[in-house]
Backbone as a ProteinNet text record, in pm:
[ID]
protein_1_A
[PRIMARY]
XXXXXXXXXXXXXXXXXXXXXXXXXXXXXXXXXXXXXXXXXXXXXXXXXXXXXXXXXXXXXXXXXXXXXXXXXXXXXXXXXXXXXXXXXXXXXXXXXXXXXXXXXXXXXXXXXXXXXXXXXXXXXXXXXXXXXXXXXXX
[TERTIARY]
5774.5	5850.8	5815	5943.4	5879.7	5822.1	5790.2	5751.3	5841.8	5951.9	6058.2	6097.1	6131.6	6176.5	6038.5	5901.1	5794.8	5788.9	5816.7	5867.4	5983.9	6088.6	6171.8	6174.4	6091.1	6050.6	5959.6	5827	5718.2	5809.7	5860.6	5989.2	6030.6	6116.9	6218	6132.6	6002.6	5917.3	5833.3	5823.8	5729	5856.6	6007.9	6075.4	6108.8	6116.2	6173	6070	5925.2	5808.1	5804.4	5855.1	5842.6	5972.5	6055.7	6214.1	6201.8	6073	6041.7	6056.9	6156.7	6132.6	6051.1	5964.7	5890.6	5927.9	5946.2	6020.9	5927	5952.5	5846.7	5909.8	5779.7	5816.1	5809.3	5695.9	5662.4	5728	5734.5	5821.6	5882.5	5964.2	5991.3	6143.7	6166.3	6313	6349.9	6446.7	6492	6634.9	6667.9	6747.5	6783.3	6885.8	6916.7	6915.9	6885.7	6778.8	6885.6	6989.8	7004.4	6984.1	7090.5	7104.8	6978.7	6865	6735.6	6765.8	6670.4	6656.2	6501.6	6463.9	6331.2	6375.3	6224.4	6146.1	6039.8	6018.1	5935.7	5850.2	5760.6	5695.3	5548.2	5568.8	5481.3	5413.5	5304.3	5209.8	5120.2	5055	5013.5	4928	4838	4769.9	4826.2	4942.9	5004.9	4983.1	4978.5	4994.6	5100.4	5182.5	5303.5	5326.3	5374.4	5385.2	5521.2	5517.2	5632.5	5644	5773	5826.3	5972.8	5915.9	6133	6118.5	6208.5	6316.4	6418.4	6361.1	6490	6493.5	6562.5	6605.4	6524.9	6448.1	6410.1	6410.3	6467.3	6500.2	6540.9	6658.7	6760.2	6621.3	6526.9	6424.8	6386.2	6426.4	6356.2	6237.2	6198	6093.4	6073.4	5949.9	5895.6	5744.8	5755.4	5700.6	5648.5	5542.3	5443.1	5362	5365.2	5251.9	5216.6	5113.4	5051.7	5006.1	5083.7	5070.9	5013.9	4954.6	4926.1	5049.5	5118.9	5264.3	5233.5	5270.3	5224.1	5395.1	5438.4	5541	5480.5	5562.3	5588.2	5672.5	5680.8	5841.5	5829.9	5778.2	5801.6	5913.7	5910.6	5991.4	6147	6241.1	6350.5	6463.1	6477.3	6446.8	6268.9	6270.2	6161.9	6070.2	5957.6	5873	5834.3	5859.7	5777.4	5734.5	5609.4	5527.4	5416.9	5483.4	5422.2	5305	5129.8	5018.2	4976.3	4942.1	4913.9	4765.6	4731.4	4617.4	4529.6	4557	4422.5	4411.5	4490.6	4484.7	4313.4	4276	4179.5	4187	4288.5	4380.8	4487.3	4583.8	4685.4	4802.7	4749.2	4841.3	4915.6	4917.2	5018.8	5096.6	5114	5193.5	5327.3	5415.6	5541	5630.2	5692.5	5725.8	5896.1	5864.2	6018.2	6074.2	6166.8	6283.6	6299.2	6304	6378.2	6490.5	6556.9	6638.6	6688.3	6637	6681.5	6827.7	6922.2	7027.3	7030.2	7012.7	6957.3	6840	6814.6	6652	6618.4	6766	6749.4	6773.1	6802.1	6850.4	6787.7	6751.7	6716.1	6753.1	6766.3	6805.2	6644.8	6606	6494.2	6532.9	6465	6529.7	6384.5	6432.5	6285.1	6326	6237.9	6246.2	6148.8	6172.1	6074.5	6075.6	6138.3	6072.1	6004.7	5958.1	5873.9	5865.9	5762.5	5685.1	5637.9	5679.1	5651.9	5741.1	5880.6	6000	6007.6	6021.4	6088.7	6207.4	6291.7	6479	6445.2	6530.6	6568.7	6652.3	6762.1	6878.7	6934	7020.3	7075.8	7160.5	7160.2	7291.5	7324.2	7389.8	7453	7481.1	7568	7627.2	7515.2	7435.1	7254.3	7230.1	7268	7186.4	7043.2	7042.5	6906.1	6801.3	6805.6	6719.7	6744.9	6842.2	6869.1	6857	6804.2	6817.6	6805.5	6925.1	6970.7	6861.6	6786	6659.9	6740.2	6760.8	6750.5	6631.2	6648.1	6532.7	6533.2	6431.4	6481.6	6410.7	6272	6212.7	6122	6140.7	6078.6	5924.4	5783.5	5702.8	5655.6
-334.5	-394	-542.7	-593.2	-763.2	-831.9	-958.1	-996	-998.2	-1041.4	-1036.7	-936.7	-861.6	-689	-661.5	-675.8	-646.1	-706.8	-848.8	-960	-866.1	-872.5	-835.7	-669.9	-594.8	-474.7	-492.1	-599.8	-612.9	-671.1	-747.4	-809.1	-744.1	-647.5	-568.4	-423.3	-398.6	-285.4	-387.3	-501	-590.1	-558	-621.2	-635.1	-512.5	-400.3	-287.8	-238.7	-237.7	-226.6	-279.9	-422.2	-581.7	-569.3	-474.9	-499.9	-335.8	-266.2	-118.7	-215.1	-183.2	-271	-162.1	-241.5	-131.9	-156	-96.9	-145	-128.8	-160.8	-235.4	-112.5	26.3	52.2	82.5	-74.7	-76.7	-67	-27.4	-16.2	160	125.8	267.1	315.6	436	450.2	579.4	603.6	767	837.7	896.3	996.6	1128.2	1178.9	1301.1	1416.5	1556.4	1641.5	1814.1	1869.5	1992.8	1957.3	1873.5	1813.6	1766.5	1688.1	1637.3	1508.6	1417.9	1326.5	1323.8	1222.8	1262.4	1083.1	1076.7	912.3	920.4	808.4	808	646.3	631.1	522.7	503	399.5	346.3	308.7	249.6	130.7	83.6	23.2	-44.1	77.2	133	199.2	320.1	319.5	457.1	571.9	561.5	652.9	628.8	769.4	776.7	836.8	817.1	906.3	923.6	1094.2	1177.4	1257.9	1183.6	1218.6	1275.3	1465.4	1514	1548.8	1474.1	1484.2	1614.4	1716.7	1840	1826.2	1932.3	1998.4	2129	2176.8	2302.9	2374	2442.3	2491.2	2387.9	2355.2	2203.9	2070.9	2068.9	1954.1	1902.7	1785.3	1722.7	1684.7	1734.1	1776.6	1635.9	1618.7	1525.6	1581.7	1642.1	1684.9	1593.7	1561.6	1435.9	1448	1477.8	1494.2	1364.7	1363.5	1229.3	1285.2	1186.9	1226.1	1075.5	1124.3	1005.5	1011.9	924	933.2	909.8	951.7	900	846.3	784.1	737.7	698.7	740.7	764.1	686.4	545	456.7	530.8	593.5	600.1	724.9	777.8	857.4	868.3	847.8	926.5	1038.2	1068.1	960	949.3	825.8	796.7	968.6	969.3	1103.1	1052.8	1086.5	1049.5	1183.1	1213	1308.4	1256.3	1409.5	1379.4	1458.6	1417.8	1483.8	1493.5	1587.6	1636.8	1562.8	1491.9	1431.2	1521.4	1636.6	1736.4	1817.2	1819	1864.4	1822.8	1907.2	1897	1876	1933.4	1935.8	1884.4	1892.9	1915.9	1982.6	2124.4	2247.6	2254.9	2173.2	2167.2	2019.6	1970.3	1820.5	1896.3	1835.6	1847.1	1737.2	1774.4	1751.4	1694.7	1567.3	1508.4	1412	1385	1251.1	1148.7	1013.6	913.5	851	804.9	684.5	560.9	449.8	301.1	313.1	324.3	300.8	121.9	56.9	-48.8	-135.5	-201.5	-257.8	-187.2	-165.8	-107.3	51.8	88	237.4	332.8	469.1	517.5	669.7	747	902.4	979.7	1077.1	1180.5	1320.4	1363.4	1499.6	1579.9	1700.6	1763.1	1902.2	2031.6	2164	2209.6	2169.9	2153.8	2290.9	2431.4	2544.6	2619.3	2544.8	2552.1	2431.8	2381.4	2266.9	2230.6	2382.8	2342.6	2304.9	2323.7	2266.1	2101	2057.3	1918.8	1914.2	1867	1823	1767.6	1720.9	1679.2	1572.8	1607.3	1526.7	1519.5	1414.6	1457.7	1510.2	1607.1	1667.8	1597.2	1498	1459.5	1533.1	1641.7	1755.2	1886.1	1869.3	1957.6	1911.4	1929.3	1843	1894	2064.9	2102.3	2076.2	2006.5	1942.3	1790.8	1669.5	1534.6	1525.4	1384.6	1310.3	1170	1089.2	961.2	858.9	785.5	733.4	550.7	531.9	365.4	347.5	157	100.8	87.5	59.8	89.8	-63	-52	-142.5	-252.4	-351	-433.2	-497.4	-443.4	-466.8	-602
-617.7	-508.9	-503	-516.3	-465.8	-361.6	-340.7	-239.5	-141.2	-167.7	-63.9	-32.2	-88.3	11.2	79.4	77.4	146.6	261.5	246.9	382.6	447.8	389	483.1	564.3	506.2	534.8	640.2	625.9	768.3	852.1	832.7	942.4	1043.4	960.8	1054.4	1129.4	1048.7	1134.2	1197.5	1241.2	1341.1	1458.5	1420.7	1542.3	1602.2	1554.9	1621.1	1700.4	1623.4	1734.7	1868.9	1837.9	1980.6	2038.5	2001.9	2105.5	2168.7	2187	2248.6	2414.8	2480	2596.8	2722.9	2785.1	2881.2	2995.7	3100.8	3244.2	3305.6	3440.7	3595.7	3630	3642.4	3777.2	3906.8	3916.4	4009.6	4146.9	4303.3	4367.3	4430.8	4502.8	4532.5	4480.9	4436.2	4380.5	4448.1	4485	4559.9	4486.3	4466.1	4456.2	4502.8	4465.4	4545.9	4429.5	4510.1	4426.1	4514.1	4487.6	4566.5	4731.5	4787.2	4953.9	4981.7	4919	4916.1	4851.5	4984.7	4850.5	4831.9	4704.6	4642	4633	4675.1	4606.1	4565.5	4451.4	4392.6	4399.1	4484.6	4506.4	4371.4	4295.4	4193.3	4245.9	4189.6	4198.6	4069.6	4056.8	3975.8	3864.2	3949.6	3861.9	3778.3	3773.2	3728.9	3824.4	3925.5	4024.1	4057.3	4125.8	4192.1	4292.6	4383.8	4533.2	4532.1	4538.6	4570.4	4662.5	4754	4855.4	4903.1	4916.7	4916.1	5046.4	5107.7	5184	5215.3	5318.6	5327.3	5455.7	5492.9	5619.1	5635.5	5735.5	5739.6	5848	5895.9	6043.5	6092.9	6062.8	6127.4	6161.7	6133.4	6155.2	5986.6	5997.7	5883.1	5852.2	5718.1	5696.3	5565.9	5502.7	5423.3	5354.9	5214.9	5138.6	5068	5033.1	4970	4849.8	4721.1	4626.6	4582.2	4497.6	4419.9	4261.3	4173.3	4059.3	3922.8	3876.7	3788.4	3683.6	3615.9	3563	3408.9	3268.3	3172.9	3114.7	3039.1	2926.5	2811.7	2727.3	2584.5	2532.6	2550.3	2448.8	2316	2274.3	2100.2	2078.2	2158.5	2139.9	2214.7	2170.3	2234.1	2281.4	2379.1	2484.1	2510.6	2586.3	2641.1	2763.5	2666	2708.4	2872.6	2958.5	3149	3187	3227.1	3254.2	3407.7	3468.3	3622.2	3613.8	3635.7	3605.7	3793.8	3850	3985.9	3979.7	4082.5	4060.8	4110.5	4174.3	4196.8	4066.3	3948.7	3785.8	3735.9	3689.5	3596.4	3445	3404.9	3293.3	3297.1	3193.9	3157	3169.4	3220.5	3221.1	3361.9	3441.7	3534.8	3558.6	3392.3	3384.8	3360.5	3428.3	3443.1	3340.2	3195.5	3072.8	3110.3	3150.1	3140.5	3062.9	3062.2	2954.6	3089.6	3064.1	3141.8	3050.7	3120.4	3067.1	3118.4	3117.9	3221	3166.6	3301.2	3336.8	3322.7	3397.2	3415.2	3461.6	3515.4	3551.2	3703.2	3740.2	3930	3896.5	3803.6	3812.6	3649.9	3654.6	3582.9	3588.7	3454	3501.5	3451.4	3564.5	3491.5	3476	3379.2	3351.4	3337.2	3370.2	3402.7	3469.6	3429.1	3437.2	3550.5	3710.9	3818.7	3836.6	3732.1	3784.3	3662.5	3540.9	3406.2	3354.6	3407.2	3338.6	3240	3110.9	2989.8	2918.8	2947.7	2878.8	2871.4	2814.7	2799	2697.3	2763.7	2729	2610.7	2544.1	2448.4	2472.9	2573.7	2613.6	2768.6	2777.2	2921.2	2954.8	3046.4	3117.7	3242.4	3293.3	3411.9	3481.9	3437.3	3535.6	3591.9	3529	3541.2	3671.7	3805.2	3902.9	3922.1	3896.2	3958.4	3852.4	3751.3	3631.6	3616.1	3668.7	3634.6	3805.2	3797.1	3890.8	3881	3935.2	3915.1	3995.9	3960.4	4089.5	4100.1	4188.6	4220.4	4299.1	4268.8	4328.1	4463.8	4518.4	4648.2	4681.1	4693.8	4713.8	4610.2	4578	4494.8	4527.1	4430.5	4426.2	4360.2
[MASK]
+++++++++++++++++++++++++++++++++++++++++++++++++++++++++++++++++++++++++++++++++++++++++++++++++++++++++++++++++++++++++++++++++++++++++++

């Protein structure tokens, strides 16, 4: 192989590495989840606070977990995994796909009643597995 196809080979595997774009998501984002909505408040450390929103005996109610969040750019779609911060392990991370819609909007996909599945792809029309998140608040 010559020098030049070797150049142009580190080239183009330097840029595809450096154009993996990573998003902010820092901030709070909400969506709607089966007449719920669900937010998802970031912060810096990769922690996330999750908060759904129902109705329960006509009084609204507000359900709260805390999860440390992991992503995966290398793969697509992009791997997002919710880890329960009272977890000791692994075995109760919840195996999801994201996708940036845009910088304010993103879709997650995720099997919230077997946590060992992870999608492959998206279904839009899946509501009780996709949920559309906007930003809500800017960190």
């Amino acid at each position: 192989m010559s020098i030049k196809y070797f150049l142009i080979l580190f080239i183009f595997l330097l840029t595809e590495n450096s154009c993996t774009k990573k998003y902010n998501f820092n901030g709070k984002w909400c969506g709607e989840k089966e007449c719920a909505q669900v937010c998802l408040t970031f912060n810096k450390n990769d922690i996330v606070k999750f908060s759904f929103f129902h109705t329960e005996q006509g009084q609204e109610k507000e359900t709260i977990m805390f999860f440390k969040y992991k992503t995966d750019y290398s793969k697509d779609p992009v791997w997002f995994d919710l880890i329960p911060l009272y977890a000791n392990d692994d075995s109760q991370r919840l195996k999801g796909i994201i996708k940036f819609i845009s910088d304010t909007k993103f879709k997650f996909r995720a099997d919230f009643n077997n946590s060992k599945i992870r999608f492959t792809n998206f279904d839009i029309k899946d509501k009780e597995t996709t949920i559309v998140f906007k930003k809500e608040i800017q960190n």
